[in-house]
Kinemage of the C-alpha trace (Angstrom):
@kinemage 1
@onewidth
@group {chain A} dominant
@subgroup {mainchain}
@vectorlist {calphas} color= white
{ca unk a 1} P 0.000 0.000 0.000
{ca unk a 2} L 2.984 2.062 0.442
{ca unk a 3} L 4.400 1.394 -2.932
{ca unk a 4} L 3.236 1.183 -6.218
{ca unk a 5} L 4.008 -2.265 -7.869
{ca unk a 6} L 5.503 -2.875 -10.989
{ca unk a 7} L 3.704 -3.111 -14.034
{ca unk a 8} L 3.533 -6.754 -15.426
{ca unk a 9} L 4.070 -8.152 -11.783
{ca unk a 10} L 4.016 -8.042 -7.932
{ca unk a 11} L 7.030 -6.188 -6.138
{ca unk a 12} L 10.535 -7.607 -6.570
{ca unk a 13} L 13.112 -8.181 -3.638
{ca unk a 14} L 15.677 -6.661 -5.969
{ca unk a 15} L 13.015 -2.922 -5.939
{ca unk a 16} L 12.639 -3.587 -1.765
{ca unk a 17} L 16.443 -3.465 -1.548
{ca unk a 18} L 17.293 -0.686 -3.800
{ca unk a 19} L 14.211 1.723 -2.340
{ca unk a 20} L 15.383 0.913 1.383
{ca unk a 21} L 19.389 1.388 0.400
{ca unk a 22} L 18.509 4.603 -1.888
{ca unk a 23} L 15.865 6.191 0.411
{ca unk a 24} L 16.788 8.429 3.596
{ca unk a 25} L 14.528 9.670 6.695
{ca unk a 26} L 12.556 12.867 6.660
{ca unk a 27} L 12.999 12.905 10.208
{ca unk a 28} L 16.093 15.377 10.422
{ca unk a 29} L 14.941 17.794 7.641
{ca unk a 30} L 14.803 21.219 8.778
{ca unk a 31} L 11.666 22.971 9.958
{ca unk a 32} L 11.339 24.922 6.299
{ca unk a 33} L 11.838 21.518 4.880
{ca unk a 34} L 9.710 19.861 7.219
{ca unk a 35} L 6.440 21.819 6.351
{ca unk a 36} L 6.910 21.257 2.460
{ca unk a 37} L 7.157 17.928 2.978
{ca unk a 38} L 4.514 17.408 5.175
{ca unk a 39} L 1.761 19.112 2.595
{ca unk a 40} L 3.603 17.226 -0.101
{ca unk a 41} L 2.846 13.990 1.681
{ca unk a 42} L 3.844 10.936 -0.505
{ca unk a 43} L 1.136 8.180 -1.278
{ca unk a 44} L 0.975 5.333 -2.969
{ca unk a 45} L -1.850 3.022 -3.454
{ca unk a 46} L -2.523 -0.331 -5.111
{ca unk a 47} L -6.397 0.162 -5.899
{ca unk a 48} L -7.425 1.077 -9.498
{ca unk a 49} L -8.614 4.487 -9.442
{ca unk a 50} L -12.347 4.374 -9.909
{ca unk a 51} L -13.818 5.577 -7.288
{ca unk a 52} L -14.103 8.586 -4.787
{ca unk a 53} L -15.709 9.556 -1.688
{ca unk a 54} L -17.511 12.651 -0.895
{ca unk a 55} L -17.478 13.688 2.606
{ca unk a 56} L -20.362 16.301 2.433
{ca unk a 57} L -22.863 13.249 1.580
{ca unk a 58} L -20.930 10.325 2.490
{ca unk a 59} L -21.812 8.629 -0.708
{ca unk a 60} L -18.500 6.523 -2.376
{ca unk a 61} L -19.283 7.236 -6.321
{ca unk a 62} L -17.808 4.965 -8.535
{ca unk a 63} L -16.698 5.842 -12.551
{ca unk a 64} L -19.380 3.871 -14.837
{ca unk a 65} L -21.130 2.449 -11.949
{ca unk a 66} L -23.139 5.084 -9.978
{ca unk a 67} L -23.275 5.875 -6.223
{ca unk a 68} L -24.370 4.357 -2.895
{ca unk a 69} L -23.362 5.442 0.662
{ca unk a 70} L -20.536 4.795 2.374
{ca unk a 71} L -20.991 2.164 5.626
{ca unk a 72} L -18.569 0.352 7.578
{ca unk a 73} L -19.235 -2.801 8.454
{ca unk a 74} L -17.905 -4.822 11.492
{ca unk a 75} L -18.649 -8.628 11.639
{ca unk a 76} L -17.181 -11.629 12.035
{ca unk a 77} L -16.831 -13.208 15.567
{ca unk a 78} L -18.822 -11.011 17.009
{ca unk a 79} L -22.273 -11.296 18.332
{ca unk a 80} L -24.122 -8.531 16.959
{ca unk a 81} L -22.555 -7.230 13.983
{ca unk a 82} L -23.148 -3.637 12.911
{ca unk a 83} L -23.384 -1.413 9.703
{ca unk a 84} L -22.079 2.404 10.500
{ca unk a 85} L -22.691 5.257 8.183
{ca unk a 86} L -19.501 8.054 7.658
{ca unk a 87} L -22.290 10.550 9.965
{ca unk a 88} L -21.895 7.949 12.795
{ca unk a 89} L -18.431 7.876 12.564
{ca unk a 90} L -18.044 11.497 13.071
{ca unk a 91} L -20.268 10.934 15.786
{ca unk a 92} L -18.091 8.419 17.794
{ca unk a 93} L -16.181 9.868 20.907
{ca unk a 94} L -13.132 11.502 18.834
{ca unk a 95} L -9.324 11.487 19.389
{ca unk a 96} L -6.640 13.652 17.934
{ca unk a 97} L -2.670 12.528 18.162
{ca unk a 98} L 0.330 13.999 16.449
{ca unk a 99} L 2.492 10.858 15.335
{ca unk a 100} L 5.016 9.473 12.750
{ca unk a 101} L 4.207 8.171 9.677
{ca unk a 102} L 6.939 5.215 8.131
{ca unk a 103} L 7.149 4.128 4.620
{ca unk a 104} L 8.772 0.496 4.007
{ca unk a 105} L 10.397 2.891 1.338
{ca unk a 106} L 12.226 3.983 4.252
{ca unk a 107} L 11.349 7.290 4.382
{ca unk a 108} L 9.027 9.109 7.073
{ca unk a 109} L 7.017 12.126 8.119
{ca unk a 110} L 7.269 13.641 11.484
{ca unk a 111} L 4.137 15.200 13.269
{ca unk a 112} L 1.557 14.251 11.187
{ca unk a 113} L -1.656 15.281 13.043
{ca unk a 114} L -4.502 12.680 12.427
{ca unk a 115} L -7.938 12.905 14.273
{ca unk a 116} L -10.499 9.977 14.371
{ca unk a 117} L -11.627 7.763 16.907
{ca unk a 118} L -10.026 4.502 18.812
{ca unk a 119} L -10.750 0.688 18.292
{ca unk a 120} L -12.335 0.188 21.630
{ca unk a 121} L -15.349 2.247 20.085
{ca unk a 122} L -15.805 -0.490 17.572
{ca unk a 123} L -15.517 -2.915 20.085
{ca unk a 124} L -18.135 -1.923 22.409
{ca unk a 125} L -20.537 -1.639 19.719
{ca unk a 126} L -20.062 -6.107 18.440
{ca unk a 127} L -19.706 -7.239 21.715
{ca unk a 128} L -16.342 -9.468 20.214
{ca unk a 129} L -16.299 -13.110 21.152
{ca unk a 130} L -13.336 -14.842 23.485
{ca unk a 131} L -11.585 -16.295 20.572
{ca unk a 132} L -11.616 -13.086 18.498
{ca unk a 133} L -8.003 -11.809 18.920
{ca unk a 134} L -7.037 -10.367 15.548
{ca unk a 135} L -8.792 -7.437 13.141
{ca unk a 136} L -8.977 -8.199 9.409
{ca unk a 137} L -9.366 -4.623 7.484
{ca unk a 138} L -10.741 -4.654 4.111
{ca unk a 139} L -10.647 -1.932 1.993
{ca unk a 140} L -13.096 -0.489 -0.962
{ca unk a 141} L -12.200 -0.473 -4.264
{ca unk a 142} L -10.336 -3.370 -6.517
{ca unk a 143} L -6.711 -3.422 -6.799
{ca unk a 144} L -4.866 -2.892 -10.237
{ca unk a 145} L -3.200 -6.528 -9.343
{ca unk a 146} L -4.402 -9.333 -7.523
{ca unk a 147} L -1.879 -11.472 -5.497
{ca unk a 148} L -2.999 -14.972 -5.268
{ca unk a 149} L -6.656 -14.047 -5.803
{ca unk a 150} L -6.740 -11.126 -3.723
{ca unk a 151} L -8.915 -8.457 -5.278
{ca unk a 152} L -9.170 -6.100 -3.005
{ca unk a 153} L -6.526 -4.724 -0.048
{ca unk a 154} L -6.454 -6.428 2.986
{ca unk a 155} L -4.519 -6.367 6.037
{ca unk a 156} L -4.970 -8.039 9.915
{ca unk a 157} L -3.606 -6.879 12.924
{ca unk a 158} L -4.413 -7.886 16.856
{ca unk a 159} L -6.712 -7.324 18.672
{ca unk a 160} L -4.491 -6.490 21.905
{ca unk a 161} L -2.333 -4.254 19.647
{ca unk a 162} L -5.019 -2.274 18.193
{ca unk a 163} L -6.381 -1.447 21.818
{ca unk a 164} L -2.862 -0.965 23.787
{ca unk a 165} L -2.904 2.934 23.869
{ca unk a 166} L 0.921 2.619 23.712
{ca unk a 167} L -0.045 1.342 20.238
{ca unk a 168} L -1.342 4.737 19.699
{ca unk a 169} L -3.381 3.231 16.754
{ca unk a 170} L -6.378 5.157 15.410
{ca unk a 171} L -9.121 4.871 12.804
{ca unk a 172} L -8.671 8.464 10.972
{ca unk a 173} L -11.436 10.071 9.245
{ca unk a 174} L -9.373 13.549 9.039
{ca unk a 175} L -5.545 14.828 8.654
{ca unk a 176} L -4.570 18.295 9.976
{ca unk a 177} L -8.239 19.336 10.575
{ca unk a 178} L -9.845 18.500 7.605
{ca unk a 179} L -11.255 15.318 6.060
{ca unk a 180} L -9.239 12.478 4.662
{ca unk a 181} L -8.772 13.113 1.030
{ca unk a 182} L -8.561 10.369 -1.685
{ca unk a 183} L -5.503 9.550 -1.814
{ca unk a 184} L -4.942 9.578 2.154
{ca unk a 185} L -8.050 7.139 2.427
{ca unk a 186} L -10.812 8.862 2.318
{ca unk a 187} L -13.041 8.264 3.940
{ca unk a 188} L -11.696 5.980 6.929
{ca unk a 189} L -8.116 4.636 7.321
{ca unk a 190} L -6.042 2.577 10.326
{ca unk a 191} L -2.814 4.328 11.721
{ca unk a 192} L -0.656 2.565 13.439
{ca unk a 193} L 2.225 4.887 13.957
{ca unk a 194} L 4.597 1.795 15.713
{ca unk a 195} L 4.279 -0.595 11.903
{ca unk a 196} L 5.201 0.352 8.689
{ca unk a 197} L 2.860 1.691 6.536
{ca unk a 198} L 1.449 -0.880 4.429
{ca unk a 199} L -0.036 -1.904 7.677
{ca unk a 200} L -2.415 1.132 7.991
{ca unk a 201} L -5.150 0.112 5.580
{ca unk a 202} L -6.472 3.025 3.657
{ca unk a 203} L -10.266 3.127 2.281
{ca unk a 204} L -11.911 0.389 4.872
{ca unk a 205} L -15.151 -0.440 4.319
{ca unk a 206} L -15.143 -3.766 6.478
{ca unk a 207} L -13.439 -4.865 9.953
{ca unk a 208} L -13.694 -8.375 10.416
{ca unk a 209} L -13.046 -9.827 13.734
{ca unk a 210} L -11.240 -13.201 13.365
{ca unk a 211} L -9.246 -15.902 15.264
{ca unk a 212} L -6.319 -15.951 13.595
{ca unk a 213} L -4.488 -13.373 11.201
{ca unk a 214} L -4.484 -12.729 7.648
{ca unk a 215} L -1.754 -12.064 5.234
{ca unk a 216} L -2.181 -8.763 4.537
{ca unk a 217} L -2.476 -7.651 0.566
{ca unk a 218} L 1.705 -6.725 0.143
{ca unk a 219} L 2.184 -10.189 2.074
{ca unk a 220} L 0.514 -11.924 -0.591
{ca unk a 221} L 2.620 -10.142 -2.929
{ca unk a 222} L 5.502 -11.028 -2.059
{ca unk a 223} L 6.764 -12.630 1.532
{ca unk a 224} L 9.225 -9.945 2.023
{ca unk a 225} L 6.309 -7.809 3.368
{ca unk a 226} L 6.143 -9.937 6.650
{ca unk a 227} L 2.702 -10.023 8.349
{ca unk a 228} L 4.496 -8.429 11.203
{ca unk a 229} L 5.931 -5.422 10.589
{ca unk a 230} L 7.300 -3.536 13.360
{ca unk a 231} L 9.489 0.022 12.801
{ca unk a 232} L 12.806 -1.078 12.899
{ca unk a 233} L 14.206 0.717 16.287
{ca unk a 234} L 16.319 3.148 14.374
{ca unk a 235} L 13.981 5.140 12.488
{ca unk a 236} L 12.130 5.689 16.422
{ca unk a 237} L 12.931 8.765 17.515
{ca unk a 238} L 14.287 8.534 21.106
{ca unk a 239} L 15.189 5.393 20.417
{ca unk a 240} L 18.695 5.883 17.917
């Protein structure tokens, strides 16, 4: 999700290598370089480019195909699934955080301010069942390739993880005050400021509660995208 892919194929070992060994951290820049960064924030996605969301009626139109409103659903082991429109997102109890943002690329944005609300809200609103210790996000809109069958993004994280507020992961509807655009993931996204990247689905549509993980959409790709994917210590700061 962090990286386009190369036409005619999934991503090659030989591109991982030469982006990490070519690519430097945004970290250090100076505060003038900083800020031009920051509203030049890189994206990449792997979904074919069909569709958009519009926040002012929370309806997802699609190129040939019409319109239909945006909903989120949550289901799996859970023991009353639920349907939530983009208005009752915006309604849930919100939370703002400044954090990090790392590309497997290697490089990163400081500060990025991301509002949006916390996993416990979605939680307390399936009632989750004991052996439901792992979050599969699922994403709208098909991707240009499709790893082993996989048509659409995915990507699974835990349970535990997603609630640990050390985590510091959030499901962000806006960046820097206003709503997510398209290529940010409009209209709902995961951060998790601790994982690279790819990790942080963008465009989720579904959040399905499951017993054991899922190899995420890069995963399936190619292995070198492990299903853990933990910042390496020395992109941290406070931690070189």
């Amino acid at each position: 999700m962090t990286k386009s892919v190369e036409r005619g194929g999934g991503p090659t070992r030989r591109m991982f290598l030469k982006l990490s060994a070519a690519a430097g951290l945004v970290l250090g820049l100076p505060g003038t370089a900083l800020a031009l960064f920051k509203k030049r924030f890189p994206v990449r996605t792997v979904e074919a480019d069909d569709f958009r969301f519009d926040p002012a009626t929370g309806m997802v139109r699609y190129d040939g195909r019409g319109e239909e409103p945006y909903r989120l659903v949550i289901d799996g082991l859970v023991k009353k699934p639920v349907s939530l429109t983009y208005p009752d997102l915006k309604s849930l109890p919100r939370t703002e955080q400044v954090s990090d943002f790392h590309c497997v690329e290697g490089w990163s944005v400081a500060d990025t301010r991301w509002g949006g609300f916390r996993f416990q809200e979605v939680l307390n609103r399936v009632e989750p069942a004991a052996e439901a210790r792992y979050a599969v996000f699922h994403s709208l809109g098909q991707t240009r390739h499709k790893p082993k069958g996989q048509t659409r993004y995915i990507e699974s994280l835990p349970v535990a993880r997603l609630t640990d507020p050390k985590a510091e992961c959030l499901l962000v509807l806006d960046r820097d005050g206003e709503p997510l655009t398209h290529d940010h993931g409009a209209p709902l996204r995961l951060i998790s400021p601790f994982d690279l990247a790819y990790k942080g689905a963008k465009y989720v549509t579904r959040i399905e509660l499951a017993a054991k993980p899922r190899p995420g959409w890069w995963t399936l790709a190619n292995p070198i995208y492990p299903i853990d994917a933990p910042v390496p210590a020395y992109r941290l700061r406070g931690e070189r």
